[in-house]
C-alpha positions in Angstrom: 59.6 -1.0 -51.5 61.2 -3.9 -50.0 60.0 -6.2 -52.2 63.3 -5.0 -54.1 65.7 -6.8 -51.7 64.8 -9.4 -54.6 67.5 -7.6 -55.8 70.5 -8.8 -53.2 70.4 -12.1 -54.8 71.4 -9.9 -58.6 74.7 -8.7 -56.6 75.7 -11.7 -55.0 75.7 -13.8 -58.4 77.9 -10.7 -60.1 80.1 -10.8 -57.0 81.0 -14.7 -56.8 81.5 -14.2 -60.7 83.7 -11.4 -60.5 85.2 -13.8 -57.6 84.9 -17.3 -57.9 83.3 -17.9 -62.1 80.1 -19.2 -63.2 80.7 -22.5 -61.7 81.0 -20.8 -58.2 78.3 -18.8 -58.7 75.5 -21.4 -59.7 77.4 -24.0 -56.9 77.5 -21.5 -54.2 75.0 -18.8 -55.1 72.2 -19.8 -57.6 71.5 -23.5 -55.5 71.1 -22.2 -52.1 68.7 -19.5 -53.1 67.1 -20.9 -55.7 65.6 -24.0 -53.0 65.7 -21.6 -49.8 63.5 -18.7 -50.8 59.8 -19.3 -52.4 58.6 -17.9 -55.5 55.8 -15.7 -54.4 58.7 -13.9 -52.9 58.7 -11.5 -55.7 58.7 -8.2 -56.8 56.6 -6.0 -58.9 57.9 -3.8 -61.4 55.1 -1.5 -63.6 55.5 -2.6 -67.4 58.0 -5.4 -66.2 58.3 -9.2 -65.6 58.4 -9.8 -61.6 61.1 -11.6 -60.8 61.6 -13.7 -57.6 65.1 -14.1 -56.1 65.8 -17.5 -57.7 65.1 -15.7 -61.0 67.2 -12.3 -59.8 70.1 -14.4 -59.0 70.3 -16.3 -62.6 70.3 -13.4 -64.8 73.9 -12.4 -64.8 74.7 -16.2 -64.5 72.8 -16.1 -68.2 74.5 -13.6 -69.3 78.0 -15.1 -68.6 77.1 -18.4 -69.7 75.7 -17.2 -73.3 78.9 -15.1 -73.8 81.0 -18.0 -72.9 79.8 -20.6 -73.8 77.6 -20.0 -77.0 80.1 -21.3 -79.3 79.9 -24.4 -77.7 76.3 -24.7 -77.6 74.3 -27.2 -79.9 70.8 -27.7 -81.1 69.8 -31.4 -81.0 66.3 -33.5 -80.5 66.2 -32.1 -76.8 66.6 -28.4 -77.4 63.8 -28.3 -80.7 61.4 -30.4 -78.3 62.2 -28.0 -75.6 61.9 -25.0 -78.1 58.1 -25.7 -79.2 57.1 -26.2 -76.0 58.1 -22.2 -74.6 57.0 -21.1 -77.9 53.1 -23.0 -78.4 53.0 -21.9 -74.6 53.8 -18.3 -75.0 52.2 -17.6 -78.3 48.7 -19.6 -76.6 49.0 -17.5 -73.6 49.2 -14.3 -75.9 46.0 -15.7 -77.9 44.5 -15.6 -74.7 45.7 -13.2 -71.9 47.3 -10.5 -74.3 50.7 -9.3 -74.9 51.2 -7.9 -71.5 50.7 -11.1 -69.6 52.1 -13.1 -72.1 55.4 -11.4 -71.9 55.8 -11.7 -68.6 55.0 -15.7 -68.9 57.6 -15.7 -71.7 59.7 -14.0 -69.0 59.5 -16.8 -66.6 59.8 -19.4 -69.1 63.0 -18.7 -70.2 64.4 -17.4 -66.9 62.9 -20.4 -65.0 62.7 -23.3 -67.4 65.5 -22.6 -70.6 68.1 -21.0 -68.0 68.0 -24.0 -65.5 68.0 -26.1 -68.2 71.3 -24.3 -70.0 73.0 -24.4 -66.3 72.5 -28.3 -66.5 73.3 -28.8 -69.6 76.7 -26.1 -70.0 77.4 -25.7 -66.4 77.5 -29.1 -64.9 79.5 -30.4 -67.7 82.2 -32.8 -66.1 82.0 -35.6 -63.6 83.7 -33.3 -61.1 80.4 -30.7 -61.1 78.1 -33.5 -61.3 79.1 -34.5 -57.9 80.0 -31.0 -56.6 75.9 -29.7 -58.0 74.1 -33.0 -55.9 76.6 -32.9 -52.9 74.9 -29.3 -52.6 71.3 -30.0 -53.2 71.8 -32.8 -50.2 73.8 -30.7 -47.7 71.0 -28.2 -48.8 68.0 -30.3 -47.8 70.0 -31.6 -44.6 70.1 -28.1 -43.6 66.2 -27.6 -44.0 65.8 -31.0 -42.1 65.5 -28.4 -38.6 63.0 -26.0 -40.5 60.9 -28.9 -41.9 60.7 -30.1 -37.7 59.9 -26.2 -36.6 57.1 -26.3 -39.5 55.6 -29.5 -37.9 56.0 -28.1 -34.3 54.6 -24.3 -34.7 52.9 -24.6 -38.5 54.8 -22.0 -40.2 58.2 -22.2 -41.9 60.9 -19.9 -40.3 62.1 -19.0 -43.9 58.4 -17.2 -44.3 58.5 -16.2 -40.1 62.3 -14.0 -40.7 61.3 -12.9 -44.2 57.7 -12.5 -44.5 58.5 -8.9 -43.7 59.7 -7.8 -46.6 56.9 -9.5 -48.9 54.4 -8.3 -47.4 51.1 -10.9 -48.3 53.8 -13.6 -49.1 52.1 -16.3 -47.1 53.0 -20.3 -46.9 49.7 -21.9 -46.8 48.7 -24.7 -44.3 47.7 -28.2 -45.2 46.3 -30.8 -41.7 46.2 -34.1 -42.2 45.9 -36.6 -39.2 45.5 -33.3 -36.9 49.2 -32.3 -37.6 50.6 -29.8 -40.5 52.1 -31.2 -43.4 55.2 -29.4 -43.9 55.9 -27.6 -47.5 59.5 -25.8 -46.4 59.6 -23.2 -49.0 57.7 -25.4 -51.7 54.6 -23.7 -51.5 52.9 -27.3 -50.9 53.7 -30.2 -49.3 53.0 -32.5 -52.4 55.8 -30.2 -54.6 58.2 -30.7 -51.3 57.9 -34.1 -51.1 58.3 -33.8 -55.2 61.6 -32.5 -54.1 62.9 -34.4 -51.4 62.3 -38.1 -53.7 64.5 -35.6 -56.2 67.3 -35.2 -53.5 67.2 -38.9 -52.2 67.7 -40.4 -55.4 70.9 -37.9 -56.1 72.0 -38.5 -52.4 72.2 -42.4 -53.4 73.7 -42.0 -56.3 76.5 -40.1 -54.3 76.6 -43.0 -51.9 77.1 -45.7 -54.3 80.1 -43.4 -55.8 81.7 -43.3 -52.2 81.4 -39.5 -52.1 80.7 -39.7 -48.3 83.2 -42.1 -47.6 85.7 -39.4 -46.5 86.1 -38.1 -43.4 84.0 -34.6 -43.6 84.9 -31.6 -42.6 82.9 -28.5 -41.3 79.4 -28.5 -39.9 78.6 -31.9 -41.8 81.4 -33.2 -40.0 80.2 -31.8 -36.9 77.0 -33.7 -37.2 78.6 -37.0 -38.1 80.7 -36.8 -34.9 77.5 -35.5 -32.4 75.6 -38.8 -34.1 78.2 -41.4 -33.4 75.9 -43.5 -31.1 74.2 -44.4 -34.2 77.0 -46.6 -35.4 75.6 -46.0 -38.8 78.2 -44.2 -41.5 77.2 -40.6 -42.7 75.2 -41.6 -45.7 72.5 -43.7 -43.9 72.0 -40.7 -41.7 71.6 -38.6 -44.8 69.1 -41.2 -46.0 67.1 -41.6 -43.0 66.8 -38.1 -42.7 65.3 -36.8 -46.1 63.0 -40.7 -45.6 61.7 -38.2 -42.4 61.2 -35.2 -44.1 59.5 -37.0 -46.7 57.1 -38.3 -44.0 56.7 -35.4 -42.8 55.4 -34.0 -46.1 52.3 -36.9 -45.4 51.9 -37.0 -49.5 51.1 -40.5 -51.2 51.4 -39.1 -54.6 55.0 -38.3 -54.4 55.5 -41.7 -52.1 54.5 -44.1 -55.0 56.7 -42.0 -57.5 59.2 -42.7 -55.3 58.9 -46.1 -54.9 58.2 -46.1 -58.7 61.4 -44.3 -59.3 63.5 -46.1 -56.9 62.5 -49.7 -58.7 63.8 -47.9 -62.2 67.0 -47.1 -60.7 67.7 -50.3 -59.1 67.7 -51.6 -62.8 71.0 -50.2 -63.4 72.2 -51.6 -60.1 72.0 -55.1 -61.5 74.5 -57.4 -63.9 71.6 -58.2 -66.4 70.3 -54.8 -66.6 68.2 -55.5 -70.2 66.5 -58.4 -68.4 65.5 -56.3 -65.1 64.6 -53.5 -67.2 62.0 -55.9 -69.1 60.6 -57.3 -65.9 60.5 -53.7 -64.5 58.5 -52.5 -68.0 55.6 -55.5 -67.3 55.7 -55.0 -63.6 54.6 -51.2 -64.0 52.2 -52.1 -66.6 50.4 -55.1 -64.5 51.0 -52.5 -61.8 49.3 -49.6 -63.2 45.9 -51.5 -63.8 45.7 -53.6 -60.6 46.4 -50.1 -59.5 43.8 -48.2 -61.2 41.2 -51.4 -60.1 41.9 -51.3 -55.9 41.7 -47.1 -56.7 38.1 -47.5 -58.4 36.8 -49.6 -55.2 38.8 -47.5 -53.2 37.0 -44.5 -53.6 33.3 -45.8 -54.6 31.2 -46.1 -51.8 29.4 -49.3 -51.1 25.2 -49.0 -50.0 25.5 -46.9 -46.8 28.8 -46.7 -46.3 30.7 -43.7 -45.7 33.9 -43.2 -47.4 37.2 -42.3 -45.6 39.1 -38.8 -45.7 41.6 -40.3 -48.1 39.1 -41.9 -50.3 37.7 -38.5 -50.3 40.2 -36.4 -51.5 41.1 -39.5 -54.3 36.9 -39.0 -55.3 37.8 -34.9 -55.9 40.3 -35.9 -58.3 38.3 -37.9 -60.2 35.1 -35.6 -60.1 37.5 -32.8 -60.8 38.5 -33.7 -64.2 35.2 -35.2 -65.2 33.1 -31.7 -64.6 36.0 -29.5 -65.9 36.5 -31.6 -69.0 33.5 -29.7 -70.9 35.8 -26.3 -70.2 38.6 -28.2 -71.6 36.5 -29.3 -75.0 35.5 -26.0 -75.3 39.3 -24.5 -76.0 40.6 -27.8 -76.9 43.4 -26.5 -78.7 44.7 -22.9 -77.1 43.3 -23.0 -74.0 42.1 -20.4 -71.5 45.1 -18.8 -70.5 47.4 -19.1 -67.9 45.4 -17.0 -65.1 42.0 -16.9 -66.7 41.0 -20.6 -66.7 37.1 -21.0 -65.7 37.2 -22.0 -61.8 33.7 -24.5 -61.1 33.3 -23.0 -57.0 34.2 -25.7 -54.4 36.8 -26.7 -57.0 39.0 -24.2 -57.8 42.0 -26.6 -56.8 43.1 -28.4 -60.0 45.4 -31.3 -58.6 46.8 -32.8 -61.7 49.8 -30.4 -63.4 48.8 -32.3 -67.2 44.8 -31.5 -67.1 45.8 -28.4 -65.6 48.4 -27.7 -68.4 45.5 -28.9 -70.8 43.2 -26.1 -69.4 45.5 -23.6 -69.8 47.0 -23.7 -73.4 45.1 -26.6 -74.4 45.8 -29.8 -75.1 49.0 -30.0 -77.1 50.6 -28.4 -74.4 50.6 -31.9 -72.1 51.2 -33.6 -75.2 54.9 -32.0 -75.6 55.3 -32.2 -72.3 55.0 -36.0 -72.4 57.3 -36.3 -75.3 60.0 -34.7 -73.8 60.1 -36.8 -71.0 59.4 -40.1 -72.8 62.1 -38.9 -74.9 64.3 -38.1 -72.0 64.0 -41.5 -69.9 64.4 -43.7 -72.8 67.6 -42.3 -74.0 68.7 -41.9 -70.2 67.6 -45.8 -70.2 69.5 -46.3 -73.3 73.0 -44.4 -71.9 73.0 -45.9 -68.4 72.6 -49.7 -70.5 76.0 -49.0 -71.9 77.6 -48.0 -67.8 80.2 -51.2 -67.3 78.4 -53.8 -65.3 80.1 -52.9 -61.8 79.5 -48.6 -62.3 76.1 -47.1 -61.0 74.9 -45.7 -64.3 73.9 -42.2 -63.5 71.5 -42.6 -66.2 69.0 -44.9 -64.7 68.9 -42.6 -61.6 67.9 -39.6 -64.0 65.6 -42.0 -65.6 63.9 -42.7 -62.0 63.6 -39.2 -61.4 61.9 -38.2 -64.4 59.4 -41.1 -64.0 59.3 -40.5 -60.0 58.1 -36.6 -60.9 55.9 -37.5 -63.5 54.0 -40.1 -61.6 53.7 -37.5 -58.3 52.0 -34.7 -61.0 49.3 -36.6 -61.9 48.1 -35.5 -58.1 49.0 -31.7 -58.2 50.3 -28.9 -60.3 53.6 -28.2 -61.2 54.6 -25.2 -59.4 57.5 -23.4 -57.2 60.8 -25.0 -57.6 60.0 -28.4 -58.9 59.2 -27.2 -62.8 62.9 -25.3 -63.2 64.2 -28.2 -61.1 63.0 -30.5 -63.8 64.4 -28.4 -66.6 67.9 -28.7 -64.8 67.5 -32.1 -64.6 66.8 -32.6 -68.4 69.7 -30.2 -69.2 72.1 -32.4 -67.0 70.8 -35.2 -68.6 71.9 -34.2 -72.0 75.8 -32.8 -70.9 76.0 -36.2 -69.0 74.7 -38.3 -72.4 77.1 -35.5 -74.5 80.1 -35.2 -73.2 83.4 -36.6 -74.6 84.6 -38.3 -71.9 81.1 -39.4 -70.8 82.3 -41.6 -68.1 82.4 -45.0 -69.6 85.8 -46.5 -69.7 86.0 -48.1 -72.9 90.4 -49.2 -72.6 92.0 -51.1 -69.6 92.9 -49.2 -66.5 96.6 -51.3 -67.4 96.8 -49.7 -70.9 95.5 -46.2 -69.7 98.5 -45.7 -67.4 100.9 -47.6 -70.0 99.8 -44.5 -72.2 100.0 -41.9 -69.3 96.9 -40.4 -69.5 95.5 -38.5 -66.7 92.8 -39.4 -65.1 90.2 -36.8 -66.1 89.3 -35.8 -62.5 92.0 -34.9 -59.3 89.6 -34.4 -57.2 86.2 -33.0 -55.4 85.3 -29.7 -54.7 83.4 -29.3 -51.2 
């Protein structure tokens, strides 16, 4: 029975609405609970989906944003892609698990995927939210910056030490590398938590090159930046050099090359010529990618009597991974084996790569969508940050870097916990950024704007 504290998170989002509106709510409500609780922090209902408290807490935000803001809503390249994918999923799953199971994955499809991804793309709708929604996910992730250190220290997480009790079997896992614990947080893993920390840091830098931590803070953030004035840094490098900690922390090379990745798209927009970098960055990743996939096949194939390192080890599973569940895959090429009921080869149950796993699951189309969603959604991020004025950070090139970063860290993991309705955020806030009808991009003279006495279309930032 107190599983149903899942519950708690259901009242506080009808509160702050009743309070404070839907922006409130998924600012001060739906963010903070969505990345501090996990998602086997759940609770089962007989003949009902199970929802976690990241799912509890959206459902009256869904509610209040489909009665205010369906009128508004609109059905373009994104939302058909985004609609075959839940529906060749689902209807798969039923084909192979039955109706029962099937509803309850339709359940956390749209509750966990479509409804992140309406937040982003209704929600977050002017430049004022934009910066309100990643000033949040920051101060969030500077908060867990203590936990992730307990974690390392005593190998648990205190979120699972405080609320374990009430989800009872709800455990956190333990990875050792090195002789030390790789902390996960509340990601379930600490590949998906490094996932989300390369998420964060390209936000938080995006915030810095808008000067949103140039004023003086106020409250606990403030609080810190006064206790850490021996660093003679400003706030923002000691935002950035703690989530580069966490990260470390994580120990999780798959997520550290998307980064990197992702940080080198980004810094395309940073520059005057950004059609020129962006071609240089395109045959840098493609040289990159097979020099790459050369050092990894040496890498990880022994010489005559030699003995191959830990790393190289866990590399080699990868690789035999695929290549001995790939008959399983062949054999339900096109629907799968369902989302729970995929054949498991013993010694192997671990299927580190979200795509092949994806593949297993509800076949191969399933991947396939997947990719064209987010090829769709970095080139016309690409294509809206090239149109940013020369001397703006084009938000779209950091979108752009995310979606590549992510994509490049699941090749090495599944897509699980927060990271998949993280994504779907992402690509909804992608699409209100590219859609908006003041996207940004000032197109008259600051000297003829105030001859006309508009208003600027922002006073200020909400804390």
């Amino acid at each position: 029975m107190t599983r149903y504290i899942v519950f708690v998170a259901t009242l506080l989002s009808l509160h702050m609405i009743a309070r404070r509106g839907l922006s409130q709510t998924v600012l001060l409500v739906w963010i903070p609970i969505f990345l501090a609780f996990p998602f086997n922090f759940f609770v089962n209902i007989p003949g009902l989906p199970d929802p976690n408290l990241m799912q509890a807490a959206i459902l009256p935000i869904l509610v209040v944003l489909l009665r205010d803001k369906l009128p508004l809503m609109q059905f373009g390249r994104m939302e058909i892609l985004l609609t075959i994918y839940v529906v060749f999923r689902v209807f798969v799953d039923f084909l192979s698990r039955g109706y029962s199971d099937a509803q309850n994955y339709a359940f956390y499809m749209l509750s966990s995927l479509i409804g992140p991804y309406l937040i982003g793309r209704y929600v977050i709708d002017r430049r004022q939210m934009d910066i309100a929604i990643a000033r949040m996910f920051v101060l969030m992730f500077v908060i867990f910056f203590p936990m992730f250190v307990y974690e390392l220290k005593f190998w648990v997480s205190p979120i699972y030490k405080w609320f374990s009790v009430f989800f009872p079997g709800a455990g956190s896992g333990l990875s050792v590398r090195y002789g030390v614990a790789r902390t996960a947080g509340t990601f379930e893993h600490p590949i998906l938590a490094c996932v989300m920390i390369v998420v964060v840091y390209r936000l938080h830098r995006w915030l810095t090159w808008m000067g949103a931590w140039d004023k003086p803070e106020r409250g606990w953030l403030g609080w810190l930046d006064r206790i850490t004035r021996w660093m003679r840094i400003p706030l923002a490098a000691k935002i950035s050099i703690l989530l580069i900690m966490m990260a470390i922390m994580t120990i999780s090379r798959g997520p550290w090359i998307g980064g990197f990745v992702g940080a080198a798209m980004t810094a395309v927009g940073n520059f005057k010529n950004r059609k020129k970098w962006l071609v240089i960055f395109a045959l840098a990743l493609v040289v990159g990618s097979g020099v790459g996939k050369m050092a990894l096949d040496s890498y990880i194939t022994p010489k005559e009597g030699q003995v191959i390192s830990g790393e190289a080890q866990t590399m080699l599973y990868r690789k035999e991974m695929i290549d001995r569940y790939k008959e399983f895959m062949y054999e339900k090429m096109w629907t799968g084996w369902g989302l729970t009921t995929r054949p498991k080869i013993r010694g192997m149950e671990s299927i580190d790569n979200a795509f092949f796993l994806m593949a297993l699951q509800h076949g191969i189309l399933a991947p396939a969508i997947f990719l064209i969603i987010f090829i769709y959604a970095i080139i016309s991020q690409v294509k809206f940050g090239l149109l940013a004025p020369p001397d703006k950070p084009p938000i779209g090139f950091t979108f752009a870097g995310i979606y590549l970063a992510a994509f490049i860290s699941f090749a090495t993991v599944y897509m699980g916990s927060q990271t998949e309705p993280m994504l779907f955020l992402l690509l909804g806030w992608g699409e209100s950024i590219k859609n908006r009808p003041d996207t940004g991009i000032t197109t008259r003279p600051e000297a003829e704007l105030k001859k006309s006495g508009a208003n600027p279309p922002f006073r200020r930032i909400l804390y």
